[in-house]
FIVOLUM-806627 format. One record per residue: residue number from 1; x, y, z of N, C-alpha, C, O in turn. Coordinates in steps of 0.1 Angstrom, whole numbers. Each point is the difference from the previous one (the first is absolute). Example, Ala and Ser with C-alpha at 12.3 -4.5 7.8 and 13.67 -1.06 7.14 Angstrom:
<1; <132; -57; 78>; <-9; 12; 0>; <9; 12; 0>; <10; 0; 7>>
<2; <-14; 11; -14>; <9; 11; 0>; <-8; 11; 8>; <5; 11; 1>>
% end
This chain:
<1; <518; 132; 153>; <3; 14; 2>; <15; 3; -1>; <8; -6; 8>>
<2; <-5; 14; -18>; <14; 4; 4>; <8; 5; 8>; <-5; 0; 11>>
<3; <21; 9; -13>; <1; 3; 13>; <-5; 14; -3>; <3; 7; 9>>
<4; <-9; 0; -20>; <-7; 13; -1>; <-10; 0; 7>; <-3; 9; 7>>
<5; <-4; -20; -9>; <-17; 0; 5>; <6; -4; 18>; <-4; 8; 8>>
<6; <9; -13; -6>; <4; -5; 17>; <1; 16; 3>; <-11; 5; 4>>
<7; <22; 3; -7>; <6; 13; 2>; <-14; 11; 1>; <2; 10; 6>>
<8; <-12; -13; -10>; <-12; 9; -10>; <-11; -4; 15>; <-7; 7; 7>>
<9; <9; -18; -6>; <-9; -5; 12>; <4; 3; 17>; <-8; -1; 9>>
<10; <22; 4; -9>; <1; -2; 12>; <-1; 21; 3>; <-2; 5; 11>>
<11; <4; 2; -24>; <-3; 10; 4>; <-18; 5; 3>; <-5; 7; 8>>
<12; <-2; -14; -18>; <-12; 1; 9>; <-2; -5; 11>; <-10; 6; 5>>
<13; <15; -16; 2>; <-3; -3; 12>; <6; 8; 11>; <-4; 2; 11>>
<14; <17; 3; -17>; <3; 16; 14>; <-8; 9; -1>; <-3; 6; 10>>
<15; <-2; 0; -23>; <-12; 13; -2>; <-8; -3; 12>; <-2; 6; 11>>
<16; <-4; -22; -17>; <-15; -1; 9>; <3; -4; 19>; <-9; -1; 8>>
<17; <25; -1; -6>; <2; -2; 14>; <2; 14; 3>; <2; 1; 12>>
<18; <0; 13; -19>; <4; 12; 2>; <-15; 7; 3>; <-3; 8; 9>>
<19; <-3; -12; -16>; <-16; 6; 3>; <-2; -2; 9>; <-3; 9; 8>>
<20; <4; -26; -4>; <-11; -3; 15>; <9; 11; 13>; <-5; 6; 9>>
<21; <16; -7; -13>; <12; 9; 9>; <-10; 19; 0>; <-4; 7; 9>>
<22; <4; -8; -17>; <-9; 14; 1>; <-7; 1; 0>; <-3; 11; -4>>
<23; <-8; -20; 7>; <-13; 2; 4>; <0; -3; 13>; <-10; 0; 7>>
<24; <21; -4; -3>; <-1; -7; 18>; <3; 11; 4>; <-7; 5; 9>>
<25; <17; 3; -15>; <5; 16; 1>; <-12; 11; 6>; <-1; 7; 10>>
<26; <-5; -9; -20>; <-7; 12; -3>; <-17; -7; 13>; <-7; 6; 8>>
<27; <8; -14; -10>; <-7; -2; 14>; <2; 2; 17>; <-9; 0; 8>>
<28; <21; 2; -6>; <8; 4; 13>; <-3; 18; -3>; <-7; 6; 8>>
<29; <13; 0; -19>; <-5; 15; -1>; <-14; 2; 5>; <-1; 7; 10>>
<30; <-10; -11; -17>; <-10; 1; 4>; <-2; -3; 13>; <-11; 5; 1>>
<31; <15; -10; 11>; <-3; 0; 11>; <-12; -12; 2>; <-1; -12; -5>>
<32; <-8; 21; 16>; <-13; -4; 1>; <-9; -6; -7>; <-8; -9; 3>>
<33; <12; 18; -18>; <-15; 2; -1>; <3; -11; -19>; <-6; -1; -11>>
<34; <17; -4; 15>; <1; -9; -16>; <-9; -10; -2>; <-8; -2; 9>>
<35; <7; -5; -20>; <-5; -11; -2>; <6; -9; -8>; <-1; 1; -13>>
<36; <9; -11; 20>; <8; -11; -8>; <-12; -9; -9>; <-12; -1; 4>>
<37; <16; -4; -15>; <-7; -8; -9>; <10; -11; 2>; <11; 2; -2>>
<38; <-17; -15; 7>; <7; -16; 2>; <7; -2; -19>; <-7; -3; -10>>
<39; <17; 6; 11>; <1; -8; -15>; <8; -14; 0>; <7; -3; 10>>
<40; <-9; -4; -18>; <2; -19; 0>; <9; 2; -9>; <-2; 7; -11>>
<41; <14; -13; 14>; <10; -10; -9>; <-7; -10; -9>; <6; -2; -10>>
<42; <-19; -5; 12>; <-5; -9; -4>; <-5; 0; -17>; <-12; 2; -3>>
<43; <21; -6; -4>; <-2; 4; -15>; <-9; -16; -4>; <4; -12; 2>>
<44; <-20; 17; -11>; <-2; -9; -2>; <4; -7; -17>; <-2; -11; -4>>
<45; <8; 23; -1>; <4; -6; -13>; <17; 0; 2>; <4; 8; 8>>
<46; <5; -15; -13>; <15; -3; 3>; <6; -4; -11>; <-5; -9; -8>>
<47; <16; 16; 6>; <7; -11; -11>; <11; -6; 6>; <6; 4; 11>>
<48; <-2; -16; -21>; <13; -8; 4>; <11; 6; -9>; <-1; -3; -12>>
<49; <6; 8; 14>; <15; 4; -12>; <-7; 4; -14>; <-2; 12; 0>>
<50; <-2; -17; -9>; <-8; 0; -14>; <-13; -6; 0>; <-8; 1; -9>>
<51; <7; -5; 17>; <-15; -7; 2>; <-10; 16; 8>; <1; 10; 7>>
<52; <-12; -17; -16>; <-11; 17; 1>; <-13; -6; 7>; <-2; -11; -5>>
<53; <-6; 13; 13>; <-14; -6; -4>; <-7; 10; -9>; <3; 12; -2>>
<54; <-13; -19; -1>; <-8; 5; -14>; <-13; 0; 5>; <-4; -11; 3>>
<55; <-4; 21; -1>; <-14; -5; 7>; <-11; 10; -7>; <1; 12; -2>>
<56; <-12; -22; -4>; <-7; 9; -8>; <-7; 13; 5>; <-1; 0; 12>>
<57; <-2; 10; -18>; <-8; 12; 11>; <-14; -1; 4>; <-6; 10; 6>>
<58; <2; -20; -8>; <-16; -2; 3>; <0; -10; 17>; <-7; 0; 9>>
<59; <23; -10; -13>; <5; -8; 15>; <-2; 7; 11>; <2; 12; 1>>
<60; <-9; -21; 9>; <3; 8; 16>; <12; -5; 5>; <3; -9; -8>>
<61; <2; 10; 14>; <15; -2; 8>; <-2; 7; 11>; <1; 12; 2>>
<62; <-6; -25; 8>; <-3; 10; 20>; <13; 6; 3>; <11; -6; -2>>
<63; <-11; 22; 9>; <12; 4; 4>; <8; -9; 10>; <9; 5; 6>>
<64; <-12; -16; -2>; <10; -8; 11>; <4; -13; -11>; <7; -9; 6>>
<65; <-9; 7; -17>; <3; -10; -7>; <14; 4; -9>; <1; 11; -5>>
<66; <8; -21; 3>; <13; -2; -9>; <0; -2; -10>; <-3; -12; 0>>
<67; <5; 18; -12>; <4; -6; -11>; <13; 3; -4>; <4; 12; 1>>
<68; <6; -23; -6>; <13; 3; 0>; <3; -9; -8>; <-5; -11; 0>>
<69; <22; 20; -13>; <4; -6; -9>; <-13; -4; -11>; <-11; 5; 1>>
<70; <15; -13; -11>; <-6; -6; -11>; <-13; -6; 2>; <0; -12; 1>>
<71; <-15; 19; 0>; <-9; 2; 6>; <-8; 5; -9>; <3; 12; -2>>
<72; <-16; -19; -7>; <-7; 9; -11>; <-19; -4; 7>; <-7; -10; -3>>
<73; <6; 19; 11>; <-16; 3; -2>; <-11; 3; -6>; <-2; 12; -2>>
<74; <-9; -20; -2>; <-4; 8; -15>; <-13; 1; 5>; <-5; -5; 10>>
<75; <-2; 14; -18>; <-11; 4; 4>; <-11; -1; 9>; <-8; -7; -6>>
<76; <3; 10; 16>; <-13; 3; 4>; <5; -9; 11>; <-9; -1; 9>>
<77; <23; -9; -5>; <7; -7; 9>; <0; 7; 14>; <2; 13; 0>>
<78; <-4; -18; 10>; <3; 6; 10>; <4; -9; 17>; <-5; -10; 6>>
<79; <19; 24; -1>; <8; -12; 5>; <-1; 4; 17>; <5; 11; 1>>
<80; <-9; -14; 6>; <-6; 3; 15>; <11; 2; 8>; <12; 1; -3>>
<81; <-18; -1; 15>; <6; 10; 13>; <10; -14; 5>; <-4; -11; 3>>
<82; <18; 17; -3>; <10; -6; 7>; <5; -15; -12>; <8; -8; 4>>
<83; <-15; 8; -18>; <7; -4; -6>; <19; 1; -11>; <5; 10; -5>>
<84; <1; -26; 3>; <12; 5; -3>; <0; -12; -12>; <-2; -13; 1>>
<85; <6; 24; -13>; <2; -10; -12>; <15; 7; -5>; <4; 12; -1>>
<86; <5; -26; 0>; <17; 3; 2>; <3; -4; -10>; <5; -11; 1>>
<87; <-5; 17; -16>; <10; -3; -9>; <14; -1; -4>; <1; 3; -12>>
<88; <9; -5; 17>; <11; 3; 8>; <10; -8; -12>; <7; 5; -9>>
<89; <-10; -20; 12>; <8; -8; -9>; <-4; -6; -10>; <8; -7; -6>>
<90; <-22; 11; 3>; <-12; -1; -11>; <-12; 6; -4>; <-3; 8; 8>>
<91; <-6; -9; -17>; <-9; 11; -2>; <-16; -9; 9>; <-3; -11; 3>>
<92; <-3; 25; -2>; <-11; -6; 8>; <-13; 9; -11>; <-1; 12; 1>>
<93; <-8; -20; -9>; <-9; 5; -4>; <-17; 1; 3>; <-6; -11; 2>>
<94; <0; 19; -3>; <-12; 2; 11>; <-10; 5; -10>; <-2; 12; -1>>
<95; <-6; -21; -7>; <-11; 3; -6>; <-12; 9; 0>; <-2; 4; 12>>
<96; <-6; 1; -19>; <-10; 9; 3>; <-13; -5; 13>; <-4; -11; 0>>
<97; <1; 19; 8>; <-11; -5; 3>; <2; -6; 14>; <-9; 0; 8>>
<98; <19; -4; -6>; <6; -8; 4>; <5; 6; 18>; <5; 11; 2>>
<99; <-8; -21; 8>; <-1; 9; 12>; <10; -9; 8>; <1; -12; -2>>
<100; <8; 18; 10>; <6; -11; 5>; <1; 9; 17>; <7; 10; 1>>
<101; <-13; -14; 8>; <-4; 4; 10>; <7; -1; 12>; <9; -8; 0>>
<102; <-14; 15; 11>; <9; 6; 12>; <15; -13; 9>; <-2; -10; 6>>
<103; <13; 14; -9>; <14; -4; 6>; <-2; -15; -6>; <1; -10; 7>>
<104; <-3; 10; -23>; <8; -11; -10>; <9; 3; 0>; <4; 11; 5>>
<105; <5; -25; -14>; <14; 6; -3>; <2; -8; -8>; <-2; -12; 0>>
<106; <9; 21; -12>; <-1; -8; -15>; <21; 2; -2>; <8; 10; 2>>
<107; <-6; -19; -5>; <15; 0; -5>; <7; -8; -11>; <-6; 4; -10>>
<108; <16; -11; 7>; <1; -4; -9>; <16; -7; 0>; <7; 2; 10>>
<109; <-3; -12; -22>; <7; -7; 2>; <11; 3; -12>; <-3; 3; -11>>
<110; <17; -5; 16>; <10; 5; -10>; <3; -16; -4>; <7; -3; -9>>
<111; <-12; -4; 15>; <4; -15; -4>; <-5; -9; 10>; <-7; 5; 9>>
<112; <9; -21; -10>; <-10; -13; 10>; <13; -12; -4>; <11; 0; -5>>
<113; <-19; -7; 11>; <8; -12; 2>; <-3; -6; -15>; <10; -2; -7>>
<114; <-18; 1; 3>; <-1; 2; -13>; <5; 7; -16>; <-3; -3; -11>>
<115; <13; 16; 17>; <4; 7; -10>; <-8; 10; -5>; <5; 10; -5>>
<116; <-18; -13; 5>; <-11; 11; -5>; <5; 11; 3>; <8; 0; 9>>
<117; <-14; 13; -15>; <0; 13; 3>; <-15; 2; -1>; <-7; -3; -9>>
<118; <4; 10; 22>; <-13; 1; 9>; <-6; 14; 1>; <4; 5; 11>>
<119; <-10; 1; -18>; <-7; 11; 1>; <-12; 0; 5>; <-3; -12; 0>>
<120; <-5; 18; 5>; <-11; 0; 7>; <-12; 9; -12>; <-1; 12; -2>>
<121; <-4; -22; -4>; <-14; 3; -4>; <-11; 3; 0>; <-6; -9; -4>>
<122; <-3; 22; 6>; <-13; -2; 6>; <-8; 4; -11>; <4; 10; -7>>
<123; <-18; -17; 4>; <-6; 8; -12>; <-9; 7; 3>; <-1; 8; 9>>
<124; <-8; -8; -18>; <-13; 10; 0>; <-10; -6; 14>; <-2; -11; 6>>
<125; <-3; 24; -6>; <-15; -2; 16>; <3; -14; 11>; <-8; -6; 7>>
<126; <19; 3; -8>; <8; -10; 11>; <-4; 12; 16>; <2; 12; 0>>
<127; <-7; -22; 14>; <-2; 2; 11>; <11; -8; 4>; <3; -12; -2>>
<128; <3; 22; 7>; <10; -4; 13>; <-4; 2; 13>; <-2; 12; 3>>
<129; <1; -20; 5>; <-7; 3; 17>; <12; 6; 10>; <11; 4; -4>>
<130; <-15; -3; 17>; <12; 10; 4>; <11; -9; 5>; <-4; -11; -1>>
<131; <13; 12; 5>; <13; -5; 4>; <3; -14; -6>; <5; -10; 6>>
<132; <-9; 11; -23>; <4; -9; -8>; <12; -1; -2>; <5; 11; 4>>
<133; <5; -19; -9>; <12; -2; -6>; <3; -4; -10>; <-2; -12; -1>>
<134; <9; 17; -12>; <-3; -2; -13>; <17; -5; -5>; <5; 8; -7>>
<135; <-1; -15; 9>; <17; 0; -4>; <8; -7; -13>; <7; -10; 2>>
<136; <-7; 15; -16>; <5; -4; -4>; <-11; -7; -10>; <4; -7; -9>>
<137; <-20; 10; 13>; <-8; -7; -11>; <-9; 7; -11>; <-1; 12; -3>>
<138; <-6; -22; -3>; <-11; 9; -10>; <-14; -5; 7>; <-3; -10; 7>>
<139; <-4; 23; -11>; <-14; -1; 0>; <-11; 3; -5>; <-5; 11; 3>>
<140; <1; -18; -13>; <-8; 5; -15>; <-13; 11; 7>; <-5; 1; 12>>
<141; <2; 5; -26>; <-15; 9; 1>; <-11; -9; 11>; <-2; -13; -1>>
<142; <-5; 23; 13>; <-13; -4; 5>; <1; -11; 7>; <-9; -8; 2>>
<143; <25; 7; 5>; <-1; -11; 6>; <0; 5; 16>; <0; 12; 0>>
<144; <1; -15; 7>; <-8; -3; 21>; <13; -4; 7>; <2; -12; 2>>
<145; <7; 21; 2>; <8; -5; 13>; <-3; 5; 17>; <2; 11; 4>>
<146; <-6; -24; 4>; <-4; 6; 10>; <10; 4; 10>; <11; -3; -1>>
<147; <-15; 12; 12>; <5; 1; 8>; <8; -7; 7>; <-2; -11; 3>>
<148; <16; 19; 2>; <9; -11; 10>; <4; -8; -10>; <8; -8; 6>>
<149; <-9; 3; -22>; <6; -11; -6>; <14; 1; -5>; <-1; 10; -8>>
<150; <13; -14; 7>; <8; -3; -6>; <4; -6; -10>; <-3; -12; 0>>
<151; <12; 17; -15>; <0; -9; -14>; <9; 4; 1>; <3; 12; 0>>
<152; <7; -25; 0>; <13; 1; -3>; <7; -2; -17>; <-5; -1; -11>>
<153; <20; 2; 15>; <2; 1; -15>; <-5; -10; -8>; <-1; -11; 4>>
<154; <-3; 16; -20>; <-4; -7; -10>; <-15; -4; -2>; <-5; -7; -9>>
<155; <-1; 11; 18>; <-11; -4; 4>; <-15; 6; -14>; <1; 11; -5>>
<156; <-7; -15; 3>; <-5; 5; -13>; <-16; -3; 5>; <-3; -11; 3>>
<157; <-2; 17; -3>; <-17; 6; 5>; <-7; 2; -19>; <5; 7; -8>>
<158; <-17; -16; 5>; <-6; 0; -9>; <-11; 14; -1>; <-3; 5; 10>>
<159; <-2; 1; -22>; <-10; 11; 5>; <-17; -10; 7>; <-5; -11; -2>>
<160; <2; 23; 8>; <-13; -8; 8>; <1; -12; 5>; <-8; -9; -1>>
<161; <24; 8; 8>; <4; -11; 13>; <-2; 7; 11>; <-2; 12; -2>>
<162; <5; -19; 16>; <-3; 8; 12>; <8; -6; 11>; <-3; -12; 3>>
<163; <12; 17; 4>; <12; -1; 10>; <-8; 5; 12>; <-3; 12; 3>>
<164; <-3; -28; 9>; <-2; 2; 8>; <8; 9; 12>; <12; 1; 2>>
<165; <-24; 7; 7>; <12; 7; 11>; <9; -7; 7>; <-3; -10; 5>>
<166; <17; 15; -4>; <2; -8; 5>; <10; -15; -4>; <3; -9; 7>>
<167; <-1; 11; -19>; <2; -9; -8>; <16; -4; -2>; <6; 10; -2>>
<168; <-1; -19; 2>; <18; 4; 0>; <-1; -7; -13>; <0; -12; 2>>
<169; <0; 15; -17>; <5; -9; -9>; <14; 0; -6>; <4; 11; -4>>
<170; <2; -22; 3>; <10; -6; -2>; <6; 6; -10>; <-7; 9; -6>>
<171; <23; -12; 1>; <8; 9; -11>; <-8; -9; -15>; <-6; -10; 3>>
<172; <7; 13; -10>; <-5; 3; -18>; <-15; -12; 2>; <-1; -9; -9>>
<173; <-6; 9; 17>; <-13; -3; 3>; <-12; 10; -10>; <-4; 11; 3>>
<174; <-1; -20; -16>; <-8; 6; -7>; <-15; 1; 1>; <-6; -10; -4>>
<175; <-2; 19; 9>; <-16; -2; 3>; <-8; 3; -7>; <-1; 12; -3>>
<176; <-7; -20; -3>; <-1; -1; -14>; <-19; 8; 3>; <-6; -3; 11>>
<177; <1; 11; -21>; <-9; 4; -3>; <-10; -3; 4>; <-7; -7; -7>>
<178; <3; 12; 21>; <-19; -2; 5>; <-3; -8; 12>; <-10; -3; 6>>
<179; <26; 1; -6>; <6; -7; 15>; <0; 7; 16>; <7; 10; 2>>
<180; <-12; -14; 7>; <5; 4; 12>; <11; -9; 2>; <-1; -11; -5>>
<181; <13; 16; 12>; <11; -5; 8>; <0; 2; 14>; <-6; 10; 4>>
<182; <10; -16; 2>; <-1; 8; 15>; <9; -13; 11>; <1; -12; -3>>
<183; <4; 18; 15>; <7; -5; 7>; <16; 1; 4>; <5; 9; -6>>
<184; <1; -15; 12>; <16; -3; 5>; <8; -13; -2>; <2; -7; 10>>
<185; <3; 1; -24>; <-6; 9; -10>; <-7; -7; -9>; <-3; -12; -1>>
<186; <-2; 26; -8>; <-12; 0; -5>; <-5; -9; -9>; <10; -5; -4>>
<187; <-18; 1; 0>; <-6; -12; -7>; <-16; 4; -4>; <-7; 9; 6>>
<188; <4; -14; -15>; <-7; 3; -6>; <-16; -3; 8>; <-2; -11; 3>>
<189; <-8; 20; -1>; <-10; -4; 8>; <-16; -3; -6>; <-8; -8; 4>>
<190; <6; 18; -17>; <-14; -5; -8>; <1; 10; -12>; <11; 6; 0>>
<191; <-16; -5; -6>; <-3; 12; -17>; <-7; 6; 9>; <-3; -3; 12>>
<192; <0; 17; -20>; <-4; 12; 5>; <-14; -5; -6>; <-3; -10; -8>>
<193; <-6; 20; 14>; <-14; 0; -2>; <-1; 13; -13>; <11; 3; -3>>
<194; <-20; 3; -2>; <3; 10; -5>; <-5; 13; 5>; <5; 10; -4>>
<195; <-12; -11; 12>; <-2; 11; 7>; <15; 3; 7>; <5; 11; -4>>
<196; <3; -19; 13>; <9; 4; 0>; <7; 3; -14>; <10; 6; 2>>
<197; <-12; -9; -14>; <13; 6; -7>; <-8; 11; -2>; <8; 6; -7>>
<198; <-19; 4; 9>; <-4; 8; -4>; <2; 13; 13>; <-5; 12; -1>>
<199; <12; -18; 12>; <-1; 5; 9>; <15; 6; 0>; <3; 11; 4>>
<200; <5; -18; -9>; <15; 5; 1>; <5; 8; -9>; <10; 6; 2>>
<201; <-20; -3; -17>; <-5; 14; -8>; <-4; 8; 10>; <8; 9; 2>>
<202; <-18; -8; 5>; <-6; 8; 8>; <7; 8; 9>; <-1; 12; 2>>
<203; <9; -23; 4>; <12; 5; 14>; <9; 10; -8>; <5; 10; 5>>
<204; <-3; -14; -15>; <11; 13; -10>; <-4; 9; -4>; <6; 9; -5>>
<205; <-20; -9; 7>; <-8; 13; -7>; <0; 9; 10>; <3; 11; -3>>
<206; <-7; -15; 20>; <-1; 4; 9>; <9; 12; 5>; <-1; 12; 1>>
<207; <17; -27; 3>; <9; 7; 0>; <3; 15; -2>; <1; 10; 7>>
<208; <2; -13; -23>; <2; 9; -14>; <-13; 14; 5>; <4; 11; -2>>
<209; <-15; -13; 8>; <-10; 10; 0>; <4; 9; 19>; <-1; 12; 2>>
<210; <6; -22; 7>; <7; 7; 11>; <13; 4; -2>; <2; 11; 5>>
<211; <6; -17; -10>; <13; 10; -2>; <-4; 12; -11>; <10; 7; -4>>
<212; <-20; -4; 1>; <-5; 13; -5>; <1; 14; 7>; <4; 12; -2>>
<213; <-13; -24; 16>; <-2; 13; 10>; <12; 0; 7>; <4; 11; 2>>
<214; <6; -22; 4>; <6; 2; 6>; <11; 8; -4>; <8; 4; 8>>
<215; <-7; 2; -24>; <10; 5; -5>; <-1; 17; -1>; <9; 8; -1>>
<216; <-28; -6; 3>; <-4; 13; 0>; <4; 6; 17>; <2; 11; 4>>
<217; <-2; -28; 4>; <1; 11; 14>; <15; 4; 4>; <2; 11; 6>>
<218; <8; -21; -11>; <12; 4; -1>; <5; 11; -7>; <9; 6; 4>>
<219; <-16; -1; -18>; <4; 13; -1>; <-3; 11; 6>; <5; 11; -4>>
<220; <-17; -12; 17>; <-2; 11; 3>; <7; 7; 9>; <6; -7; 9>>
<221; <-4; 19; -9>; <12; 11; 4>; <-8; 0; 19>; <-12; -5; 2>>
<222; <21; 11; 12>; <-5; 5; 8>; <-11; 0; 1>; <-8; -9; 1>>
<223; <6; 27; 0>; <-12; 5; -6>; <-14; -8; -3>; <-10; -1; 7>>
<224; <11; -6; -22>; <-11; -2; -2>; <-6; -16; 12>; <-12; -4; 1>>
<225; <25; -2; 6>; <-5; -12; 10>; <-4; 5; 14>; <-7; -6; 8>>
<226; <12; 17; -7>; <-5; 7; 11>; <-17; 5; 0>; <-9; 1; 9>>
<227; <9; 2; -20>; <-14; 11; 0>; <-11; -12; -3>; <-12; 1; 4>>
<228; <17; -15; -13>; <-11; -13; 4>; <-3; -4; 10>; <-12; -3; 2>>
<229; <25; 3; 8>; <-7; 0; 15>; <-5; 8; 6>; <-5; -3; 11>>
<230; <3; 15; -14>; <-11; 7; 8>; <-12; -3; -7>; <-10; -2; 7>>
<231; <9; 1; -18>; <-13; -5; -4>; <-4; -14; 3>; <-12; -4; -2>>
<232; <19; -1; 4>; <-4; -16; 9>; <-5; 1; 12>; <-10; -6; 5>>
<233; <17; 13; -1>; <-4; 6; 18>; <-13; 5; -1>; <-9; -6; 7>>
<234; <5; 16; -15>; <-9; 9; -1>; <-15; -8; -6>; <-12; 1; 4>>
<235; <17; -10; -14>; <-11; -12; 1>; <-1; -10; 6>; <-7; -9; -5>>
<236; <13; 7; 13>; <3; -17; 7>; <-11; -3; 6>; <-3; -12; -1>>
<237; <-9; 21; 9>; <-12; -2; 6>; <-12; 11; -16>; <-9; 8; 4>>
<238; <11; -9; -11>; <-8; 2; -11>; <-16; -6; -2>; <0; -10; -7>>
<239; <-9; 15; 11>; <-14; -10; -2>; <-9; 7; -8>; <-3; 11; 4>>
<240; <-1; -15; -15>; <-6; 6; -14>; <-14; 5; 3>; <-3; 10; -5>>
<241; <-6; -19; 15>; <-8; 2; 10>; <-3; 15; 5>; <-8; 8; -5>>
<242; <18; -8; 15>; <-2; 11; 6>; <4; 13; -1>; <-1; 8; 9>>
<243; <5; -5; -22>; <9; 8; -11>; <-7; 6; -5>; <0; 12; -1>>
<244; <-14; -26; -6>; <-12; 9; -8>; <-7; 10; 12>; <-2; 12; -1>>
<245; <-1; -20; 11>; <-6; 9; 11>; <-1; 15; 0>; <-9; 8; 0>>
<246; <26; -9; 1>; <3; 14; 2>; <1; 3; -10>; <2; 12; 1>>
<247; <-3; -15; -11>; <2; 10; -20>; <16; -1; -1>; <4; 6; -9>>
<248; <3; -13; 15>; <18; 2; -3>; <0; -10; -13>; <-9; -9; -4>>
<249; <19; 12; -2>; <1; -10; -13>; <11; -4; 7>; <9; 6; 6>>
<250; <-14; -20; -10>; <10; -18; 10>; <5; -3; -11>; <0; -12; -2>>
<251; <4; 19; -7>; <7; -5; -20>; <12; -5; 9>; <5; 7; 8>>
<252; <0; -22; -11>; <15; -4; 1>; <14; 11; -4>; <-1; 5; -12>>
<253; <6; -3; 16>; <13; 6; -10>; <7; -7; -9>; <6; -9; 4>>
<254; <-5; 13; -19>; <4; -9; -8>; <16; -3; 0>; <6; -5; -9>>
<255; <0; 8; 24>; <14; -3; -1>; <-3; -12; 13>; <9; -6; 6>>
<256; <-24; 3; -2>; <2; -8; 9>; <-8; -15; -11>; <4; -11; 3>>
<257; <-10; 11; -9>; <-4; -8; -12>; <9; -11; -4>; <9; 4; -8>>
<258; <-10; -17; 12>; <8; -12; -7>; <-1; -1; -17>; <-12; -3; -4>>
<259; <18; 3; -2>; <-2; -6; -17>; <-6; -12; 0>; <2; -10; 7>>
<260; <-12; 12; -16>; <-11; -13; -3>; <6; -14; -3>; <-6; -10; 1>>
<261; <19; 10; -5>; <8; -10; -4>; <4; -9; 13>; <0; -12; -2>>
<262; <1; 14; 13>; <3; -5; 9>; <-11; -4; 14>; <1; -7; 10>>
<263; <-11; 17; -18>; <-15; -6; 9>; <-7; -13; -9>; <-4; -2; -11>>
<264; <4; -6; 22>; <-9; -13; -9>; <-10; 2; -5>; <-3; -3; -12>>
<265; <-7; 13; 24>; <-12; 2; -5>; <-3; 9; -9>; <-11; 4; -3>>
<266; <23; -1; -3>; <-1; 9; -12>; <6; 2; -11>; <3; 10; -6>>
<267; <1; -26; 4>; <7; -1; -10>; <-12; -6; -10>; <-10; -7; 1>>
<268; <17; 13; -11>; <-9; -4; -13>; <-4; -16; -2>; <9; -8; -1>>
<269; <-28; 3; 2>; <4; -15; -8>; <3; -2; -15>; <-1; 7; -10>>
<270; <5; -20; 12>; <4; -1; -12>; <-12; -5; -15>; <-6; -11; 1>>
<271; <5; 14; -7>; <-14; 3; -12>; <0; -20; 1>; <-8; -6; -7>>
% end
């Protein structure tokens, strides 16, 4: 960023510190009877100087999650509550499909004891579990990192391998295709079965099918989350039973209706 773009930036940032100034304003006028709206400093998209993140529009991105600097999200990807992916001194790439879940933290390496330059990799329908750590490595299409595990720099994950929870593996440690790893540190523990490899497609399908909804509830305005709870309330003791009795029509409301995609029992089998 030059010193135009620095100059260009710091005047938007007095605009937007002049607003909250008049809106705190204009709330004291009102007295009594105002109604403050909480607004958050908490930006989940950021840039570093010239660095942008890039996030496809189909991506969920939870409102408590970071993405910052040189950061590319691609399709149908989705990045959970209280997650932080830091492109800062390198690029961090985030494949389709691809879920990386609640307070991970993906970062990257401007260099190692080795001299490498360390970008952080992730590919296609890749599960990431929650409070994973991703630093500096690759991890091919459809591959399984569990929860609580750690990959340090260089570290290279095969597709349809699987990083037990929990797992601390070592710097440029390669896991090669169909493999469980697991442990402190990690070593190699048996081949996958195939049901599990057919399970860690599935976990990305899942994912990919709840950050759907979770992306419809986040856009909803006041208003329309208010007026769901009264209809929650209003059906909470609902019995279909005693409804006919009386002739009342017990029809669900179709804003209280889960999408078929995330009900088991209603997800399509497969032919």
């Amino acid at each position: 960023m030059g010193t135009l773009g620095r100059a260009i930036y710091s005047v938007g940032f007095w605009i937007r510190e002049t607003g909250q100034a008049l809106d705190r304003l204009g709330c004291r006028l009102q007295g009594n009877y105002y109604f403050q709206e909480q607004l958050s400093r908490h930006r989940t998209l950021m840039n570093v100087f010239d660095k942008a993140p890039v996030v496809a529009k189909d991506a969920f991105v939870a409102p408590s999650a970071s993405i910052v600097g040189d950061v590319h999200v691609g399709g149908g990807a989705s990045i959970w509550y209280g997650c932080v992916l830091r492109g800062d001194v390198n690029s961090i790439s985030v494949g389709s499909g691809t879920n990386i879940q609640d307070n991970s933290l993906v970062h990257v390496a401007k260099s190692n004891l080795s001299g490498k330059v360390l970008p952080t990799i992730i590919g296609d329908n890749v599960t990431v579990g929650h409070s994973a750590v991703l630093h500096g490595c690759t991890v091919e299409d459809e591959a399984f990192i569990g929860m609580g595990s750690t990959l340090l720099d260089g570290v290279y994950v095969e597709k349809n391998a699987m990083v037990a929870a929990g797992a601390l593996v070592r710097q440029n440690t390669r896991i090669p295709c169909g493999e469980v790893w697991g442990g402190n540190p990690a070593k190699f523990l048996r081949k996958l079965t195939e049901e599990e490899m057919a399970f860690i497609s599935q976990s990305a399908l899942n994912y990919a099918n709840l950050a759907q909804v979770h992306a419809a509830e986040n856009a909803k305005d006041f208003d329309e989350t208010e007026f769901e709870k009264l209809l929650r309330k209003k059906f909470a003791r609902h019995d279909e039973e005693y409804d006919s009795m009386l002739g009342v029509d017990g029809e669900t409301p179709p804003e209280l209706i889960l999408p078929n995609n995330i009900m088991p029992d209603k997800m399509p089998k497969a032919a």
